[in-house]
C-alpha atoms as a printed R data frame, in Angstrom:
    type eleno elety resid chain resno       x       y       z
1   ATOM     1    CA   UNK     A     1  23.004   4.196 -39.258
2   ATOM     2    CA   UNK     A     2  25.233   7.335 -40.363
3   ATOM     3    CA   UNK     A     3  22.857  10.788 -41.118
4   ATOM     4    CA   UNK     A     4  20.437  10.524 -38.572
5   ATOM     5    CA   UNK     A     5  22.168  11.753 -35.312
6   ATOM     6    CA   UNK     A     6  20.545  14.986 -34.310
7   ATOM     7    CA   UNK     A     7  18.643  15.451 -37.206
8   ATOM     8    CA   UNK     A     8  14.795  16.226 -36.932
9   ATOM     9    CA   UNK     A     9  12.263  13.534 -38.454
10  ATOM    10    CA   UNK     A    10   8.754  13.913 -38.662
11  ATOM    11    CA   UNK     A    11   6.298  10.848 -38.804
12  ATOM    12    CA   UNK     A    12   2.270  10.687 -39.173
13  ATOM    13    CA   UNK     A    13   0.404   7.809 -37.975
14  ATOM    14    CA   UNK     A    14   3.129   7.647 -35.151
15  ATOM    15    CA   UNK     A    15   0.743   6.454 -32.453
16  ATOM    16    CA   UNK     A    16  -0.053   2.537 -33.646
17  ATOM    17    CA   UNK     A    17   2.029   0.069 -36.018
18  ATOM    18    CA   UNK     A    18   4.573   1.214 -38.245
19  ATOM    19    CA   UNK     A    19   4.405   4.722 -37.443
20  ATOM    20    CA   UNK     A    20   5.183   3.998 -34.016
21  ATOM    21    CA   UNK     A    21   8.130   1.473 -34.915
22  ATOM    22    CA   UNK     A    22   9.564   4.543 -37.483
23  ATOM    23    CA   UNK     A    23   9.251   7.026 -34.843
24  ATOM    24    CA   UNK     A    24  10.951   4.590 -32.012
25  ATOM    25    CA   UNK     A    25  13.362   3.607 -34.730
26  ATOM    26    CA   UNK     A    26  14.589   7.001 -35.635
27  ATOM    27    CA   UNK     A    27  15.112   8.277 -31.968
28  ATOM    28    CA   UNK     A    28  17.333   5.044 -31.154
29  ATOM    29    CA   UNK     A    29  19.556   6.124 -34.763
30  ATOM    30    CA   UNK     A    30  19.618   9.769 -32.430
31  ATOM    31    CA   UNK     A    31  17.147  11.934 -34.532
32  ATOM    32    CA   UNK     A    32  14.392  14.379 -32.749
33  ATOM    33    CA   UNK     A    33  11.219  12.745 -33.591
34  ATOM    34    CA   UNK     A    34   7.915  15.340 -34.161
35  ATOM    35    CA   UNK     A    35   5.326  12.187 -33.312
36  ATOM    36    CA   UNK     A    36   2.030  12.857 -35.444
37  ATOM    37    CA   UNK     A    37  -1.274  11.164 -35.157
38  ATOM    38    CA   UNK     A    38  -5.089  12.138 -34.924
39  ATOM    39    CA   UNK     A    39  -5.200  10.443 -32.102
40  ATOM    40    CA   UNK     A    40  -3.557  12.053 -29.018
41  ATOM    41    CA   UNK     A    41  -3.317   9.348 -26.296
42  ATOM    42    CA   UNK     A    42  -2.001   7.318 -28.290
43  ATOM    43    CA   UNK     A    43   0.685   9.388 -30.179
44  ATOM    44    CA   UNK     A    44   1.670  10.547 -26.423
45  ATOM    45    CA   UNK     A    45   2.569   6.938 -25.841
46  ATOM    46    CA   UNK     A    46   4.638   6.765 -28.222
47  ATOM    47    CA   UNK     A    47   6.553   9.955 -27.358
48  ATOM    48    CA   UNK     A    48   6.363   8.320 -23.934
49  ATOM    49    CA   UNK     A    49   8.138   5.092 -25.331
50  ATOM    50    CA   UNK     A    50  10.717   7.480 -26.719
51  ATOM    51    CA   UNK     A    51  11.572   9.125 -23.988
52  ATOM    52    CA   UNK     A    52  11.812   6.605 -21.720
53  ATOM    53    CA   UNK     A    53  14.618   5.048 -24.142
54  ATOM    54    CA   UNK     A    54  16.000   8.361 -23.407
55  ATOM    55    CA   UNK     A    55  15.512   9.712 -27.230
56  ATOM    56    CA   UNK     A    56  13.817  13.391 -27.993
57  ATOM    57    CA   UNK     A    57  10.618  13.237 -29.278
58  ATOM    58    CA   UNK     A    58   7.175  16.102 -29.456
59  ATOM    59    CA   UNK     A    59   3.633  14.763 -29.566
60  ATOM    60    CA   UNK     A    60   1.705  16.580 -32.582
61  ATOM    61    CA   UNK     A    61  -2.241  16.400 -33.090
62  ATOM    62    CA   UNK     A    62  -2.554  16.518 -36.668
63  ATOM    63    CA   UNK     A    63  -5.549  15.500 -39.194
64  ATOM    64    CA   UNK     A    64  -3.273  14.770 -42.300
65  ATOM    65    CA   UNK     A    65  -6.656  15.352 -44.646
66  ATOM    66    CA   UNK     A    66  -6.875  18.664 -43.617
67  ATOM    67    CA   UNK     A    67  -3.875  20.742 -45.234
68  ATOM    68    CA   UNK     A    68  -3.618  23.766 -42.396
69  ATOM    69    CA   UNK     A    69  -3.490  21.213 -39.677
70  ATOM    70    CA   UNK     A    70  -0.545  19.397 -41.818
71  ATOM    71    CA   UNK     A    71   1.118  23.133 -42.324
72  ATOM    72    CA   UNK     A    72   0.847  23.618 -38.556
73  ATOM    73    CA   UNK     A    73   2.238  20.221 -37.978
74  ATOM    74    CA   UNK     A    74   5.398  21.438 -40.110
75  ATOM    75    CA   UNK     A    75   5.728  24.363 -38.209
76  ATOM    76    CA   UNK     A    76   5.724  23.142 -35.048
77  ATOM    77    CA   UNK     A    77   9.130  20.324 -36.295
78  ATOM    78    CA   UNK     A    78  11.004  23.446 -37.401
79  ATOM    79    CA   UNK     A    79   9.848  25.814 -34.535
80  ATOM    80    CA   UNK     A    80  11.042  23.183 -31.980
81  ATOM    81    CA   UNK     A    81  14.011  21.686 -33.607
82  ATOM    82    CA   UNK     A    82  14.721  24.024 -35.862
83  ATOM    83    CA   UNK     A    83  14.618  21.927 -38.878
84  ATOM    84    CA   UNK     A    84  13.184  19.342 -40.503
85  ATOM    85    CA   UNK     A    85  15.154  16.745 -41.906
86  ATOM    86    CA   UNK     A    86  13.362  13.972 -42.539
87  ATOM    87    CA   UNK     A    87   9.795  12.913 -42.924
88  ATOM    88    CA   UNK     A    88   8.239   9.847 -42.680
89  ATOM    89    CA   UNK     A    89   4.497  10.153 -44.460
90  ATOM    90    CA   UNK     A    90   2.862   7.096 -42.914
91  ATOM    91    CA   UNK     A    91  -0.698   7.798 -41.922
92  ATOM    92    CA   UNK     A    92  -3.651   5.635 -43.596
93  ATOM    93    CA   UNK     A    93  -6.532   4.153 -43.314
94  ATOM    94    CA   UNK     A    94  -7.999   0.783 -44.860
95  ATOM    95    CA   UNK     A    95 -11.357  -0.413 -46.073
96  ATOM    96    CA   UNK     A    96 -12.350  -4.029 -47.595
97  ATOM    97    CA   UNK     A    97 -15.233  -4.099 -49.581
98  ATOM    98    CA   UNK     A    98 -16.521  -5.063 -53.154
99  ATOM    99    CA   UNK     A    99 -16.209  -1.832 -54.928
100 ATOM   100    CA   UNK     A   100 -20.126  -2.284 -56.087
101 ATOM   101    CA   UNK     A   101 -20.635  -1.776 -52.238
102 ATOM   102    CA   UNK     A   102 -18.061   1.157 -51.705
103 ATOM   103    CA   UNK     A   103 -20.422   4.286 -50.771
104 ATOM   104    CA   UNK     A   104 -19.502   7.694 -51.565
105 ATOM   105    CA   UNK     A   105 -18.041   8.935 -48.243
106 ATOM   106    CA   UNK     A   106 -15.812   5.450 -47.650
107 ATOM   107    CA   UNK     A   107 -14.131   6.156 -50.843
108 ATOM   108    CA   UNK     A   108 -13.332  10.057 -50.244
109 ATOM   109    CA   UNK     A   109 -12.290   9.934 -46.702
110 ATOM   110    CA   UNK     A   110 -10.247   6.730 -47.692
111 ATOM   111    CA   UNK     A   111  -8.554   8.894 -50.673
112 ATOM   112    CA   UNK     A   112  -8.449  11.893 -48.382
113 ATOM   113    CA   UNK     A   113  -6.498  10.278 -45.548
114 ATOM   114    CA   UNK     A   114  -4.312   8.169 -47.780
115 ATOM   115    CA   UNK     A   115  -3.304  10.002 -50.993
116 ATOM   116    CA   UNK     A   116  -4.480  13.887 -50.052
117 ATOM   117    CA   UNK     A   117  -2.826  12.918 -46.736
118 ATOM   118    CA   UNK     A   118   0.712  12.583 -48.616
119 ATOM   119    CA   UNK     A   119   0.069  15.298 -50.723
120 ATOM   120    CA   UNK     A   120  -0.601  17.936 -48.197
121 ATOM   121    CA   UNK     A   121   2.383  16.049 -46.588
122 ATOM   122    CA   UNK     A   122   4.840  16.740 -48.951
123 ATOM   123    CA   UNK     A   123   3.379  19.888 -50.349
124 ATOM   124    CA   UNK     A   124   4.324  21.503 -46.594
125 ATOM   125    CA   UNK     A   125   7.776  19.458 -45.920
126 ATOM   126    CA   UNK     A   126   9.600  20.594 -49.405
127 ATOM   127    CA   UNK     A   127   9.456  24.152 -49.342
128 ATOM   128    CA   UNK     A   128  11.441  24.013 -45.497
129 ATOM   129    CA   UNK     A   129  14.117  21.219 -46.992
130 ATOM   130    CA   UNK     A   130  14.534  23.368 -50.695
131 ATOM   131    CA   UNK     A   131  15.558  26.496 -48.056
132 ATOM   132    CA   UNK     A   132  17.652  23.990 -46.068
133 ATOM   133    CA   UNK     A   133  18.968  22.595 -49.839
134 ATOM   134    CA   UNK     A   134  18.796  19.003 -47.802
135 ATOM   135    CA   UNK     A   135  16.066  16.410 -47.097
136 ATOM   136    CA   UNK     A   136  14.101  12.823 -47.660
137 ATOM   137    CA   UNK     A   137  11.073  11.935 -47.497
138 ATOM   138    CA   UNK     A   138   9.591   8.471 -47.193
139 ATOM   139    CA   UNK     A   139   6.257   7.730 -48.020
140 ATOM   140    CA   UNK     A   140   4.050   5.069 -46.887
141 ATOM   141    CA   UNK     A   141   2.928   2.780 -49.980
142 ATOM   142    CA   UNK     A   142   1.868  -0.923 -49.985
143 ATOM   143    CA   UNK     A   143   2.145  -4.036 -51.448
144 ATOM   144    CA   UNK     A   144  -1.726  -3.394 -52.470
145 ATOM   145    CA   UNK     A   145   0.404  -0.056 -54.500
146 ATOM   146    CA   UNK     A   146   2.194  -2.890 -56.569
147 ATOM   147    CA   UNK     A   147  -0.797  -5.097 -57.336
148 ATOM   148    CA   UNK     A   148  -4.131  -5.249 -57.302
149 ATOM   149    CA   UNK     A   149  -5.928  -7.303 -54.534
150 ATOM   150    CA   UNK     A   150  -9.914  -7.882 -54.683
151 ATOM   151    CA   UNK     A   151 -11.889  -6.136 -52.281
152 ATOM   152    CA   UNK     A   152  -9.324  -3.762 -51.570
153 ATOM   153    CA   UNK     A   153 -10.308  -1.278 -54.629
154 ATOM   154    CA   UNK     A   154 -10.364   2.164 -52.771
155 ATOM   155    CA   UNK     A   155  -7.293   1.262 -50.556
156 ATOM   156    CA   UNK     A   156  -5.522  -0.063 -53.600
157 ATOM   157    CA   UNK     A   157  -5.850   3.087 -55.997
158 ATOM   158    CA   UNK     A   158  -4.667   5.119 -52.762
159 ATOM   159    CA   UNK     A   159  -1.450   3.246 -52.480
160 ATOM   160    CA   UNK     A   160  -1.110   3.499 -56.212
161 ATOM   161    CA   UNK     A   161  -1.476   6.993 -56.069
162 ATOM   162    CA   UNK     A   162   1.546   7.150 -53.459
163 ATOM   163    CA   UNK     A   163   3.476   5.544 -55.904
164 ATOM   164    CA   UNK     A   164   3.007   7.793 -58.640
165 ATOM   165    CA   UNK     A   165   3.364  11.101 -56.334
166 ATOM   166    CA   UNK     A   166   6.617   9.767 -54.996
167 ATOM   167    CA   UNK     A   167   8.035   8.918 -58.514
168 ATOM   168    CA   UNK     A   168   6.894  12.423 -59.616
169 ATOM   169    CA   UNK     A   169   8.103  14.288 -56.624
170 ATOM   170    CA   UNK     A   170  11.219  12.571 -56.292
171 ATOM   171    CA   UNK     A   171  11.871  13.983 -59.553
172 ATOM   172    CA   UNK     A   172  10.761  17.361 -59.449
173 ATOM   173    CA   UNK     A   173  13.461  17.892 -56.533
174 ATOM   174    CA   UNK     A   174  16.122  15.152 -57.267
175 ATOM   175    CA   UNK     A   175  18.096  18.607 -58.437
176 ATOM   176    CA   UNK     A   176  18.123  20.241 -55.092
177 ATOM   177    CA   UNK     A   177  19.527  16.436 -53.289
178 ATOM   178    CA   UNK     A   178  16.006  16.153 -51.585
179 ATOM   179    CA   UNK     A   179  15.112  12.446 -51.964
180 ATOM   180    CA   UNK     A   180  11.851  11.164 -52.169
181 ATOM   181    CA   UNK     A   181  11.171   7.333 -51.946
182 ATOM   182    CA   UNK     A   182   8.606   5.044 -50.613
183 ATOM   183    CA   UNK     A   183   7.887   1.749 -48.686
184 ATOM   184    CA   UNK     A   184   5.729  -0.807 -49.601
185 ATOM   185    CA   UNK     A   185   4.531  -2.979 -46.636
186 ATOM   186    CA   UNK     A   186   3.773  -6.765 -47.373
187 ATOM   187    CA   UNK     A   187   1.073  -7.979 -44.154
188 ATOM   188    CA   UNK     A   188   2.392  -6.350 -40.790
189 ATOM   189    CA   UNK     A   189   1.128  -7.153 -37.517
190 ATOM   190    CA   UNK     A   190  -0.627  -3.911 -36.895
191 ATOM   191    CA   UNK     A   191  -3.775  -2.280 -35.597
192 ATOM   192    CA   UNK     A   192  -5.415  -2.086 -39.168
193 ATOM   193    CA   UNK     A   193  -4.843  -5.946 -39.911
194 ATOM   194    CA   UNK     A   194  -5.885  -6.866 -36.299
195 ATOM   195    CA   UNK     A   195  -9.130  -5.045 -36.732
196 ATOM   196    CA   UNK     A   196  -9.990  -6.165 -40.010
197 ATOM   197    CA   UNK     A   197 -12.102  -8.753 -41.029
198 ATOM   198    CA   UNK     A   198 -11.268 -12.468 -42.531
199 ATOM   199    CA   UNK     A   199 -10.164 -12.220 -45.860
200 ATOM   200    CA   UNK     A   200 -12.014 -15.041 -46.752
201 ATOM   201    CA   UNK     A   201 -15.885 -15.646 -45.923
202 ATOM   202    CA   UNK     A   202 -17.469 -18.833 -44.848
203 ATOM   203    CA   UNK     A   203 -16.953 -21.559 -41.793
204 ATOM   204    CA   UNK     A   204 -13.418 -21.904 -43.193
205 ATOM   205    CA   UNK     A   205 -12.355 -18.123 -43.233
206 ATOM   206    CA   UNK     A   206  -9.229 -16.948 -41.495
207 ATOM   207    CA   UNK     A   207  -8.061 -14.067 -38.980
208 ATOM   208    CA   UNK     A   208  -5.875 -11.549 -41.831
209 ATOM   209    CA   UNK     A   209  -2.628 -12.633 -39.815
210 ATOM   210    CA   UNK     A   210  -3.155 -15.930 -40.683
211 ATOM   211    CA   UNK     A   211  -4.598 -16.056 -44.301
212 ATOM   212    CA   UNK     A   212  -1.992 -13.697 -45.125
213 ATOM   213    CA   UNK     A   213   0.955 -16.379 -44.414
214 ATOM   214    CA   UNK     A   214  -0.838 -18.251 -46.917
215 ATOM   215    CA   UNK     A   215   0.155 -15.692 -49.567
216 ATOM   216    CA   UNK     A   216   3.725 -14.567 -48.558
217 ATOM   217    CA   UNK     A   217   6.885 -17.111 -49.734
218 ATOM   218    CA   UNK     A   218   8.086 -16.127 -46.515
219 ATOM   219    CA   UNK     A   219   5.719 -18.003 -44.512
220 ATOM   220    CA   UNK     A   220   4.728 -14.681 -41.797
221 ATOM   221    CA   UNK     A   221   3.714 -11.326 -41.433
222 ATOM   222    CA   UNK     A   222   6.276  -8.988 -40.992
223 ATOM   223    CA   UNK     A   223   6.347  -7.264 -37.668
224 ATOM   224    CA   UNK     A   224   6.190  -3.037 -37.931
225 ATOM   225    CA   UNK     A   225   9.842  -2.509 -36.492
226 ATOM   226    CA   UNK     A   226  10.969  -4.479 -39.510
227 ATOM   227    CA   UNK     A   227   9.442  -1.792 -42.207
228 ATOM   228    CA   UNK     A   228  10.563   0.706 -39.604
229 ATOM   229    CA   UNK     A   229  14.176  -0.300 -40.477
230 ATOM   230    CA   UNK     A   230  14.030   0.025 -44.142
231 ATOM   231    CA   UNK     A   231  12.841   3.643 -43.437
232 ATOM   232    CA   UNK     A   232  15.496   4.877 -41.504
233 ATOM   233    CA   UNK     A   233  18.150   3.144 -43.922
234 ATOM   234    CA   UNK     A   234  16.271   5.253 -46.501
235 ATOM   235    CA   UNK     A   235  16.932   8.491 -44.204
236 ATOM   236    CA   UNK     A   236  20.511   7.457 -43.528
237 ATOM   237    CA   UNK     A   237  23.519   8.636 -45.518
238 ATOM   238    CA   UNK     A   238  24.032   4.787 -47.259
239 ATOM   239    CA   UNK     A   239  21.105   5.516 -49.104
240 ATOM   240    CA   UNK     A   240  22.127   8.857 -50.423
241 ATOM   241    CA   UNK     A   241  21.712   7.840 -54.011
242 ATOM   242    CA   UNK     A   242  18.201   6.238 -54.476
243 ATOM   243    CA   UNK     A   243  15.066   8.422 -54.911
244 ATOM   244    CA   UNK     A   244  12.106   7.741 -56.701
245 ATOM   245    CA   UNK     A   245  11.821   4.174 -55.717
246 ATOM   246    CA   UNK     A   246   9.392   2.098 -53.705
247 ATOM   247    CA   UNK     A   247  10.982  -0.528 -52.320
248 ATOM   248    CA   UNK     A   248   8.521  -3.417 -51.150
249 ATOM   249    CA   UNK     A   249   9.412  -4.715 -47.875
250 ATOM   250    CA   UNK     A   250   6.793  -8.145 -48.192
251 ATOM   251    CA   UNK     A   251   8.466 -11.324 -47.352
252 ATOM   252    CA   UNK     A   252   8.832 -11.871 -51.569
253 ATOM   253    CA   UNK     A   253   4.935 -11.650 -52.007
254 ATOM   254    CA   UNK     A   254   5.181  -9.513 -54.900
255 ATOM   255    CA   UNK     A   255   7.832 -11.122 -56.514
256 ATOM   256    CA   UNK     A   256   5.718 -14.534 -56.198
């Protein structure tokens, strides 16, 4: 795709799912990728993956909650690429449960992680793109940021919160060409669905990869690299005139 040669991205939740897939994605299209995650060993394998595809890429340790470690995650793009160009906002968490049984600390670290997380995101990437007059971002929504889904209350008002940021952002700095959009992932195959429980309870209840297909016209879950490609058309230079958007990428669920 044309923009993203030896430009510097930035993605959180880089070491699992679609993080990984956006930050492998990017460094094939030729950008530096600055791989965030909380998790080192696992956001060192995917700068390993990178690398041994012959790309650029940095490991970062970051805890997006916390809004000095996301500042010193900013830092270190621009200190070591001089720029940053593009940044992919991915890192989340999920939690399904009835809201009645939702205690206090699930639903702030859930909201901290998910929607502070992109805040504290975007509050430290725009002031470095408004100097450089030039930059996207691409923040990680859901399906569950379209719709409401039972039992997924907390995760749900996160997502919708992306939305709303995104839309707001986008045009608070449309002016200065700084484009703000976001994804909305349909089921993926990806550490947070493989972990979580049935969606249905009972002798008949379902691994998520499967009861999902129930729900998606497209009969499957999507696999990460395919979100990953929507991002880094978002980045590139054919989608220089779209901000503010989330653009659902859920085999037709939501239009269903």
């Amino acid at each position: 795709m044309d923009g993203l040669e030896e430009k510097t991205a930035l993605v959180t939740g880089a070491g699992s799912g679609i993080g990984r897939a956006s930050a492998q994605r990017l460094a094939a299209e030729g950008a530096n990728v600055v791989v965030a995650d909380v998790v080192e060993e696992t956001g060192r394998e995917t700068v390993d993956l990178i690398e041994d595809s012959g790309g650029d890429a940095t490991f970062v340790e970051v805890d997006v909650s916390d809004t000095e470690s996301v500042e010193r995650l900013v830092d270190v793009a621009v200190d070591t690429y001089g720029s940053l160009d593009f940044a992919h906002n991915n890192a989340g968490i999920t939690d399904f449960a009835a809201v009645t049984d939702i205690e206090d600390e699930q639903w702030d670290r859930l909201l901290d992680i998910n929607l502070k997380g992109v805040w504290a995101c975007v509050k430290a990437e725009l002031p470095v793109m408004a100097e450089q007059e030039n930059g996207a971002i691409v923040n990680t929504a859901s399906e569950a940021g379209l719709v409401g889904m039972a039992g997924l209350s907390s995760y749900s008002a996160s997502k919708h919160g992306v939305v709303g940021l995104t839309k707001s952002v986008a045009l608070e700095y449309a002016a200065q060409e700084i484009r703000v959009n976001a994804v909305a992932p349909g089921p993926t195959k990806t550490n947070i669905q493989a972990n979580s429980e049935a969606r249905q309870s009972g002798p008949d209840s379902m691994p998520f990869d499967v009861s999902a297909m129930t729900d998606v016209p497209m009969e499957r879950v999507a696999e990460p690299e395919e979100i990953a490609g929507v991002v880094a058309f978002l980045f590139s230079s054919d989608a220089s005139y779209i901000t503010g958007h989330t653009i659902p990428v859920d085999g037709g669920q939501a239009a269903d």
